[in-house]
C-alpha positions as CSV (number, residue, x, y, z in Angstrom):
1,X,127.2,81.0,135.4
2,X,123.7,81.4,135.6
3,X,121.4,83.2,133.1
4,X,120.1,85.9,135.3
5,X,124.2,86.9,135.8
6,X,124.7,86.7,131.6
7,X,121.7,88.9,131.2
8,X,122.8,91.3,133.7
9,X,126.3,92.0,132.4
10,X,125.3,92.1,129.0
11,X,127.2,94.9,127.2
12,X,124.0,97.5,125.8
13,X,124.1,100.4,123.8
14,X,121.6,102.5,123.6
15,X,120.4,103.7,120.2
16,X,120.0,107.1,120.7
17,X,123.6,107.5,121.1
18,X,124.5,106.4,117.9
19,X,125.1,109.6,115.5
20,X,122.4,110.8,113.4
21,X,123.1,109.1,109.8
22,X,123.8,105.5,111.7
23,X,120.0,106.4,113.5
24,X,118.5,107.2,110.1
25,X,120.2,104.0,108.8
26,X,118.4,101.7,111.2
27,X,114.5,103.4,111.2
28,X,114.8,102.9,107.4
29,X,114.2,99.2,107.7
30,X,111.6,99.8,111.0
31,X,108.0,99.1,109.8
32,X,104.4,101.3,111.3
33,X,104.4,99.2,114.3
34,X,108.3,99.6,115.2
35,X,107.8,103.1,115.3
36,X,104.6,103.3,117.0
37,X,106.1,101.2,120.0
38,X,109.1,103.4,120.0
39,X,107.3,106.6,119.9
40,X,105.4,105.6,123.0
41,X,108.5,105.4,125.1
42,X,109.3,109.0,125.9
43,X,108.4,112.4,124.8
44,X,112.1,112.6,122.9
45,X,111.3,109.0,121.0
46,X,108.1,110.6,120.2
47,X,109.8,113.9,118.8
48,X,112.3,111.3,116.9
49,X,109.3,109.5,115.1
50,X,107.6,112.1,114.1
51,X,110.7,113.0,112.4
52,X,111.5,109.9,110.4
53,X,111.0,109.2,107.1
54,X,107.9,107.3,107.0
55,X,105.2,106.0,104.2
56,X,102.5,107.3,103.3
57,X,99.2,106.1,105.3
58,X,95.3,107.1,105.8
59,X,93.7,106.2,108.7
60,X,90.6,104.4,109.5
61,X,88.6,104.6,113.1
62,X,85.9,101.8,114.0
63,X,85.6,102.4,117.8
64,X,82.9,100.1,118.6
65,X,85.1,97.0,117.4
66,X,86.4,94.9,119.8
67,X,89.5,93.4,118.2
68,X,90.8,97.0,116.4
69,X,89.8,100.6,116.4
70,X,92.5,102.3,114.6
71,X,93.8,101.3,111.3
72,X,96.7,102.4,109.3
73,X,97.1,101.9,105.5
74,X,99.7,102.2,103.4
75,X,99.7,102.0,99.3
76,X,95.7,102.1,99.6
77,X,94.4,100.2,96.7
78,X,97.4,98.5,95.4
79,X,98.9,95.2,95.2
80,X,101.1,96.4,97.8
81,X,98.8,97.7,100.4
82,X,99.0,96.8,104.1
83,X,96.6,97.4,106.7
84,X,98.6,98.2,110.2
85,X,95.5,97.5,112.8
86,X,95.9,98.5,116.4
87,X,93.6,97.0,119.2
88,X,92.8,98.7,122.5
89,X,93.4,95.8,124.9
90,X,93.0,95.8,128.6
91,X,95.7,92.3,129.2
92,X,98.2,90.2,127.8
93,X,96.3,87.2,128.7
94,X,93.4,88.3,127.0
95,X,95.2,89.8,123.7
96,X,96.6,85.8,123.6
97,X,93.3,84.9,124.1
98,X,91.9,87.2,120.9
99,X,95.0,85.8,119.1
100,X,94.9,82.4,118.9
101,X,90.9,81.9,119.2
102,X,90.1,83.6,116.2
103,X,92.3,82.5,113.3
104,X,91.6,86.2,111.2
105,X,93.4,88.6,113.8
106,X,97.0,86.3,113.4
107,X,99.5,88.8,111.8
108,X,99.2,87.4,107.8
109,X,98.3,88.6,104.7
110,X,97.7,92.6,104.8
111,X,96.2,92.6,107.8
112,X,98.6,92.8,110.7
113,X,97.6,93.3,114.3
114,X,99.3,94.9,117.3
115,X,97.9,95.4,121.2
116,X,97.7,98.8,123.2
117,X,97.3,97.8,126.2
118,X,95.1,99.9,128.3
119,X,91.1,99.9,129.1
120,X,88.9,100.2,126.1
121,X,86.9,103.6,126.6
122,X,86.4,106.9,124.9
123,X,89.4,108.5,126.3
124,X,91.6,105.8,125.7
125,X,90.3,105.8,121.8
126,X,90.6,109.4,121.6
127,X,94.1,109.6,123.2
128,X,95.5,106.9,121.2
129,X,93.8,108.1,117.7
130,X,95.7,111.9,118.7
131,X,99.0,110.2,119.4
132,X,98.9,108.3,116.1
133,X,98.0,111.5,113.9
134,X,101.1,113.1,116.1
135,X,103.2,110.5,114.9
136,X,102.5,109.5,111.4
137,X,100.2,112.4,110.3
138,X,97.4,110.1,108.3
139,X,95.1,111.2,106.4
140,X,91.4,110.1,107.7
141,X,90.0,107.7,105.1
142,X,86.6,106.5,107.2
143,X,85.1,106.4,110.3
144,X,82.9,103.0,110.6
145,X,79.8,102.3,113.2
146,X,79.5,98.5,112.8
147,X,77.1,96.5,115.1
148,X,78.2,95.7,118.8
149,X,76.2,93.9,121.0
150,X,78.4,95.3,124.1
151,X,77.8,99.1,123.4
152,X,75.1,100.9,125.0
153,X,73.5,103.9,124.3
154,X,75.3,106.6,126.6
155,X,78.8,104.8,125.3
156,X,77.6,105.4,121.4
157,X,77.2,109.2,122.5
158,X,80.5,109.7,124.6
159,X,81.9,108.5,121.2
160,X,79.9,110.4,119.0
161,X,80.4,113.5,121.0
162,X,83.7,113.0,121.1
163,X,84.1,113.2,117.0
164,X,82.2,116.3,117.2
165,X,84.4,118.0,119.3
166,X,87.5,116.7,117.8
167,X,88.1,119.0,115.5
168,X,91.9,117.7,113.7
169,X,90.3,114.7,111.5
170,X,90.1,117.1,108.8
171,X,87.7,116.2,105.5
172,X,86.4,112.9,106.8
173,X,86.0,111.0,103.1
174,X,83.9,108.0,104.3
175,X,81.3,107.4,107.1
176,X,80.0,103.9,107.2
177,X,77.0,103.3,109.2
178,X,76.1,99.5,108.8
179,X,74.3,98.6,112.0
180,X,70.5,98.3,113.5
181,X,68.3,98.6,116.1
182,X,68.0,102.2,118.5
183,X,71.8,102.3,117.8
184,X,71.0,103.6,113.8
185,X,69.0,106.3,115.0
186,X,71.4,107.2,117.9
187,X,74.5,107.8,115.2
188,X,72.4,109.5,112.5
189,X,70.8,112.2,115.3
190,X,73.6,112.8,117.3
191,X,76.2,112.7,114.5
192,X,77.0,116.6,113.7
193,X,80.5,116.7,111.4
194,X,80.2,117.2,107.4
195,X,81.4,114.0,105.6
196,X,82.2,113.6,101.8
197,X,80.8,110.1,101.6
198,X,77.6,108.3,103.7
199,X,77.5,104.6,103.6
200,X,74.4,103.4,105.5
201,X,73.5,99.6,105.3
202,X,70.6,98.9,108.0
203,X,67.9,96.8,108.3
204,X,66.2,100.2,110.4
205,X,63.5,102.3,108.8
206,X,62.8,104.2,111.9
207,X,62.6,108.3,110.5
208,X,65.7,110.6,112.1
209,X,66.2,114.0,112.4
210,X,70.1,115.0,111.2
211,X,72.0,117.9,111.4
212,X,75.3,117.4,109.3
213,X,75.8,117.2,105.4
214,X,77.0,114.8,102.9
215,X,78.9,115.4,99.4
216,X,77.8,111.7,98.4
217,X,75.4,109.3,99.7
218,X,74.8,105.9,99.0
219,X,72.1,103.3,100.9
220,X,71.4,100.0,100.6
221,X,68.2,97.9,102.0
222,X,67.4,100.8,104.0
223,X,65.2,103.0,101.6
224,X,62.3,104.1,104.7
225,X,64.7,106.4,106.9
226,X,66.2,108.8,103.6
227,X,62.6,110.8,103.3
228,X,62.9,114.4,101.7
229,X,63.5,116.1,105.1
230,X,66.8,113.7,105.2
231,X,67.9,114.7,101.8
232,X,67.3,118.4,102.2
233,X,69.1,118.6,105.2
234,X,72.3,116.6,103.5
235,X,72.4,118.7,100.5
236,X,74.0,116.1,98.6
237,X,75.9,116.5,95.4
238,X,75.6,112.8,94.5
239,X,72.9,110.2,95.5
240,X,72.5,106.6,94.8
241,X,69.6,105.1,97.5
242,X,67.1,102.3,97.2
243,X,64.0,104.8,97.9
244,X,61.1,104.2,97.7
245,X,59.3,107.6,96.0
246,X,56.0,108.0,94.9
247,X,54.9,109.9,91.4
248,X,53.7,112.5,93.6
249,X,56.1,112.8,95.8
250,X,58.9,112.7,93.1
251,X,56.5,115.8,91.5
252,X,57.5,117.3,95.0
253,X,61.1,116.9,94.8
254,X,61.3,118.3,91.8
255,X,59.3,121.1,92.3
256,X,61.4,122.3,95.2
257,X,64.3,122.0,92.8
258,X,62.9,124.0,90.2
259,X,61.8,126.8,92.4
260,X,65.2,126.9,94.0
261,X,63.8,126.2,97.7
262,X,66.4,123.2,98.6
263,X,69.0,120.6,97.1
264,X,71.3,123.5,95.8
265,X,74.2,121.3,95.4
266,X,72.3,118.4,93.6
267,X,74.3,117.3,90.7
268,X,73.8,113.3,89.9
269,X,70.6,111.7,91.8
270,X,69.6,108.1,91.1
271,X,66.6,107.6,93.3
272,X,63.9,104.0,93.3
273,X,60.2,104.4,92.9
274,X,57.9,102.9,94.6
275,X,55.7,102.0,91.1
276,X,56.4,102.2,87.8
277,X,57.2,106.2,86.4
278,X,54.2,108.1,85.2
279,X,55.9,111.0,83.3
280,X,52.7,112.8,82.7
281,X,52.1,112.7,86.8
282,X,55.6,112.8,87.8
283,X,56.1,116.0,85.4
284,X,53.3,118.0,86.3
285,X,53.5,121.8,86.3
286,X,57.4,121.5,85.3
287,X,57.7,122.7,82.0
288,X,59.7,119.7,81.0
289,X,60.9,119.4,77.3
290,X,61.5,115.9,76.1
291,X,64.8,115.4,74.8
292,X,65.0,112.6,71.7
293,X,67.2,109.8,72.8
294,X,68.7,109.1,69.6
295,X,69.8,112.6,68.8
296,X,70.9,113.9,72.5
297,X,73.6,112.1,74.3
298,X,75.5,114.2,77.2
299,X,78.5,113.0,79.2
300,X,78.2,112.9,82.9
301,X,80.7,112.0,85.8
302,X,79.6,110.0,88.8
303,X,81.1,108.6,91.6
304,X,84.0,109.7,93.7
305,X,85.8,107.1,90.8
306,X,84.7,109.4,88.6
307,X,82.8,107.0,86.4
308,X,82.3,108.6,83.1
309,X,78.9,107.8,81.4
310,X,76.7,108.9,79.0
311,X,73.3,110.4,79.0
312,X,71.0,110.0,76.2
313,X,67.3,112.0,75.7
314,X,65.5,112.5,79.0
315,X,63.2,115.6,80.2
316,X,65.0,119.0,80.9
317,X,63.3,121.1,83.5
318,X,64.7,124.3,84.4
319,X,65.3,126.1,87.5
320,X,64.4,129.7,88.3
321,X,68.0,130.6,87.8
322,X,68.5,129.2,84.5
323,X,70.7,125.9,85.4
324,X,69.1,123.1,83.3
325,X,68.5,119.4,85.3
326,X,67.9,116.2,83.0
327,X,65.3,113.6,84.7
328,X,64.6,110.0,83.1
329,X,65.4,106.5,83.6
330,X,68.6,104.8,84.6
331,X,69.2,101.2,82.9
332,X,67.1,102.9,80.0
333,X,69.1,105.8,79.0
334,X,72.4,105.7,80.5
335,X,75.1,104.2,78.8
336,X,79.1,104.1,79.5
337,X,80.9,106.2,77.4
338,X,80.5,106.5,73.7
339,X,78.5,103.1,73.4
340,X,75.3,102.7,71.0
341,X,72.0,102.5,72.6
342,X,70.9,98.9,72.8
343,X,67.2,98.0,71.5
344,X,65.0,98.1,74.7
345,X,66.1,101.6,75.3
346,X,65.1,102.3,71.7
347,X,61.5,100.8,72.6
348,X,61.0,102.1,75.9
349,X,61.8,105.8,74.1
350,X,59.3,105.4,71.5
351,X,56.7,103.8,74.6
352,X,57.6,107.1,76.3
353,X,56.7,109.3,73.2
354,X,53.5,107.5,73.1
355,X,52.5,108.4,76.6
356,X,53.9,111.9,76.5
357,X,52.1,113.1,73.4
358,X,48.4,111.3,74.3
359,X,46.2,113.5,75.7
360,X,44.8,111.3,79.0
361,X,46.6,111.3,81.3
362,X,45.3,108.5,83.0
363,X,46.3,106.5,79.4
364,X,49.9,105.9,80.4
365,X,49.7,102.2,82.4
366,X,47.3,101.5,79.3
367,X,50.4,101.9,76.4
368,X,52.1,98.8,75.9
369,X,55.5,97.9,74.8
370,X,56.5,97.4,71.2
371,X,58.7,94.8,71.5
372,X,61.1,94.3,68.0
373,X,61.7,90.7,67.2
374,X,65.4,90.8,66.1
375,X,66.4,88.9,63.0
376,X,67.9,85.1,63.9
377,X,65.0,84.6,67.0
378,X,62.6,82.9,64.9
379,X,63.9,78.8,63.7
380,X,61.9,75.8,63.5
381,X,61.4,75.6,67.4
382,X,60.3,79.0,68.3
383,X,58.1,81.3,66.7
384,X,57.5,85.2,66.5
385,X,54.7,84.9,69.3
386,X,57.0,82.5,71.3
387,X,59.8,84.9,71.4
388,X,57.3,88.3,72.2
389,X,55.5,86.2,75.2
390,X,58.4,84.1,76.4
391,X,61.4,85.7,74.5
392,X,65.0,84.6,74.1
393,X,65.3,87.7,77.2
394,X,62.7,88.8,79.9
395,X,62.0,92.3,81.7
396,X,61.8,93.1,84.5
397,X,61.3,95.9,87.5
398,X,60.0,99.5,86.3
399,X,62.8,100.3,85.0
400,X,62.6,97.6,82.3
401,X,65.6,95.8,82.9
402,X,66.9,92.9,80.5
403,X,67.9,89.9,81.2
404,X,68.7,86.0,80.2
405,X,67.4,83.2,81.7
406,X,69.5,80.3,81.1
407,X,67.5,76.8,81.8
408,X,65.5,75.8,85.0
409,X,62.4,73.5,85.7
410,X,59.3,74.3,83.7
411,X,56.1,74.0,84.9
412,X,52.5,74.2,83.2
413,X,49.4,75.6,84.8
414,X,46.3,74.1,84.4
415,X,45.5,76.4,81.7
416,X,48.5,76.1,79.6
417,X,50.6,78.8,81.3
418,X,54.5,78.4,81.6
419,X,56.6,79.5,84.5
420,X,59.9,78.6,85.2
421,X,61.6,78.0,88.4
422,X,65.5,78.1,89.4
423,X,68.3,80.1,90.8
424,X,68.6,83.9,90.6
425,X,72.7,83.9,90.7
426,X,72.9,80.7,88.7
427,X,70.6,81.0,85.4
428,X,70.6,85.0,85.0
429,X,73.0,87.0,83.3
430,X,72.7,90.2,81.4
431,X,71.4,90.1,77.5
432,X,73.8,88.0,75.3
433,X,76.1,87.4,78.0
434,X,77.9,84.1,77.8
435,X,76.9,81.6,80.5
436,X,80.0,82.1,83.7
437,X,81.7,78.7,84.9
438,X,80.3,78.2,88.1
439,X,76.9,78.1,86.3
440,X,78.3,75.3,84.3
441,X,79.3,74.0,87.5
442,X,76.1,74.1,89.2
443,X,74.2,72.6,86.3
444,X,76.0,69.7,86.3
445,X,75.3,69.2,90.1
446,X,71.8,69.8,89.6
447,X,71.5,67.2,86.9
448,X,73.3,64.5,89.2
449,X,71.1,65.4,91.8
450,X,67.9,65.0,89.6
451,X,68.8,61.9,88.4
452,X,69.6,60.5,91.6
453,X,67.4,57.9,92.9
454,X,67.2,59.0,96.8
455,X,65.7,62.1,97.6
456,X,67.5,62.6,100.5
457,X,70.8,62.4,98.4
458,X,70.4,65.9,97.5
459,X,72.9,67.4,100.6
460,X,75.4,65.0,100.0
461,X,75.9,65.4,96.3
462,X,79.3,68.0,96.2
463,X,80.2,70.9,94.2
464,X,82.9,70.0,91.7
465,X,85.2,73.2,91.9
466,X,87.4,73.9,88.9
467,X,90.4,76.4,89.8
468,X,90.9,78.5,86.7
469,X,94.2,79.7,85.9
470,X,95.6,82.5,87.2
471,X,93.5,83.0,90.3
472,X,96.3,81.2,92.5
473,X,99.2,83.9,93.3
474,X,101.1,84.9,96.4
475,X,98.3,85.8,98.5
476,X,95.9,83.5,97.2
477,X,96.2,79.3,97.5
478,X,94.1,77.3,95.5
479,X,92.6,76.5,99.0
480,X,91.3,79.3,99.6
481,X,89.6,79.8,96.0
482,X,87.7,76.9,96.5
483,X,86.4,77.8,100.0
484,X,85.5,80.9,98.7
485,X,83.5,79.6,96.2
486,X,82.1,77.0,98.3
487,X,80.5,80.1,99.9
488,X,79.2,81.9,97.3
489,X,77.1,78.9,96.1
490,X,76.1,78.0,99.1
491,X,74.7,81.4,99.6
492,X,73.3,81.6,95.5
493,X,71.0,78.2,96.6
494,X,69.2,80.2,98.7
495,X,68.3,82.7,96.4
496,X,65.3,81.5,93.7
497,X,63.1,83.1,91.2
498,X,59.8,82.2,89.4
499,X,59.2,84.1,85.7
500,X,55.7,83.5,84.0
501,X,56.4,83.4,80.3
């Protein structure tokens, strides 16, 4: 008998005839996929799915990515959680193709993938992202643009235009922008729905007009684009961007705060200067009060985590309608909850006193830092001097950051000045810190290097990689520890600093 006949009188019974409970029974053990593929057979297995007991998920849209565009999660930031990822493909052969040539997209780990096979376009994305909110009814966690050399302009705006008009994806909590060239302008001017948070990474610092808000926005490497018009038109409630603000302009800001013209639902705004703050300038015309750091410490909430942290002293400026703002440093006066203030910020208060009570203005780059030589830095190899001009920690940035430098190659200048040369992710760590293995690690490689006789040894001498206990588990081998360190240190080499002492 020949296959073709077995198969054809093969005995099948169809599953929609089996009584409710027995039905119930078998989608229990069905996973998101199981019942995506079934929903997509009729409109009654459709009714049926949307019916069944199902987890929990949010869903995530990227629809300029080639390999998925719609993404399911379940048990979102737990041990547990599984990322269900379906790609718009237009063959078998080429979804075999995807599969085998690029090792990430083979079902393993939490990330699982599954074809819909149709032509990638914006109706196709939309109709799929509507039948999936039919089915499982997610919740919509983020919307990403991430860079795509095969989209064009006009595609970017059938897909932008379509999330305008889509009006079901609810409180959108994440928009992630992370992409360059015309595209970044493209999204930010032609993007009109209200988002909770606004990721942008870009290498763009082209100006853009928008028309949408944000509850909380966050940039990195892309200070030039967010200029006041930007931020009045987002009305944030939260801000954490690499600016790049002037005294003057920050006087600005502030000014349209106080007089209640814009940023009426400002609440927590950590902003970069583009030189080190002049409180006298900065302040002008405000009416600020200085606040004494050691006696006024208020607890603030940040962060969708809601990070809890405290702020100590700063300078209150009112607003017309009585609501009180604090303005002041970050690293200098902020402190997690219910911890003492450390020494620099002690200094850098009494530096700010200084400035605050002299009476030129122009005085305040003049004032320099009182720097307290703690008890135990002074021994038989370094003096008082030693530790004020080189010191056992060194500051940088305006914000007067502390830090330890742990080692490097010394070199003296002609006149007797020391700097000192190394890595940045290798030899830094914050004050009092202990020193992290793989800067043992690479220590130990750079001393076999230096004392190895060929120069052009240097490539082939290899990272020794000790696996630490505990970092080896179900989901991670001790393979895969030590190729992810590999990378990390590969990309730390590239990364030096030089500090004159």
């Amino acid at each position: 008998m020949s296959s073709s006949s077995t198969i054809s009188n093969q005995t099948r019974i169809p599953l929609l005839r089996f009584p409710q409970l027995v039905r119930n029974e078998v989608f229990a053990f069905w996973d998101i996929f199981e019942i995506f593929e079934f929903s997509t057979l009729s409109k009654v297995t459709k009714s049926i799915s949307k019916n069944m007991k199902k987890r929990n998920t949010s869903m995530s849209l990227e629809p300029l990515e080639e390999y998925h565009q719609v993404t399911l999660t379940s048990n979102i930031d737990t041990d547990d959680e599984t990322c269900w990822k379906l790609s718009i493909c237009p063959s078998v052969e080429i979804w075999n193709k995807r599969i085998y040539a690029v090792h990430d997209y083979r079902p393993s780990g939490i990330y699982i993938y599954h074809p819909v096979f149709a032509e990638n376009s914006v109706r196709t994305f939309g109709s799929l992202v509507e039948h999936v909110q039919d089915v499982f009814a997610p919740e919509t966690e983020m919307i990403g643009f991430f860079w795509s050399s095969k989209v064009d302009e006009e595609e970017l705006k059938s897909y932008l235009n379509w999330f305008n008009s889509y009006k079901r994806l609810g409180n959108i909590r994440k928009l992630l922008v992370y992409i360059d060239g015309p595209a970044f302008k493209v999204i930010l001017e032609n993007w009109k729905v209200d988002v909770r948070k606004m990721d942008v990474r870009t290498e763009t610092s082209e100006v853009c007009t928008v028309d949408f808000k944000v509850d909380h926005l966050i940039t990195s490497e892309c200070e030039k684009w967010v200029d006041f018009n930007v931020l009045r038109r987002f009305d944030c409630c939260e801000v954490s961007i690499n600016s790049n603000f002037s005294n003057e302009e920050m006087n600005l800001f502030l000014k349209d705060w106080k007089t209640g013209k814009s940023y009426h639902r400002a609440y927590c705004l950590f902003l970069g200067l583009s030189e080190r703050a002049k409180w006298k300038k900065m302040l002008e015309g405000l009416d600020a009060e200085l606040r004494d750091l050691r006696t006024v410490r208020r607890t603030f909430r940040f962060n969708d985590n809601r990070d809890v942290w405290d702020y100590n002293g700063g300078f209150d400026i009112k607003r017309i309608d009585g609501k009180v703002a604090t303005v002041g440093y970050c690293n200098l006066q902020v402190t997690d909850e219910n911890k003492p203030l450390r020494l620099e910020m002690l200094e850098e208060y009494d530096r700010v006193v200084r400035v605050w009570n002299s009476e030129d203005n122009d005085e305040e780059e003049e004032i320099e830092d009182v720097i307290v030589v703690p008890e135990g830095a002074v021994d038989e190899h370094d003096t008082e001097q030693d530790y004020i001009e080189k010191g056992l920690n060194f500051r940088f940035n305006d914000n007067r950051d502390v830090w330890d430098y742990h080692g490097g190659f010394d070199i003296k200048r002609i006149d007797g000045k020391m700097a000192t040369v190394g890595y940045c992710d290798f030899q830094v760590t914050d004050e009092n810190e202990p020193l992290r293995p793989e800067m043992l690690e690479e220590y130990d490689r750079v001393l076999r290097v230096w004392n190895s006789e060929d120069n052009d040894d240097e490539e082939e001498v290899e990272d020794v990689i000790v696996v630490p206990e505990g970092v080896v588990d179900e989901h991670d081998t001790e393979q895969d520890y030590i190729e992810s360190e590999n990378i990390q240190r590969k990309d730390g080499r590239f990364l030096l600093m030089m500090i004159v002492w």
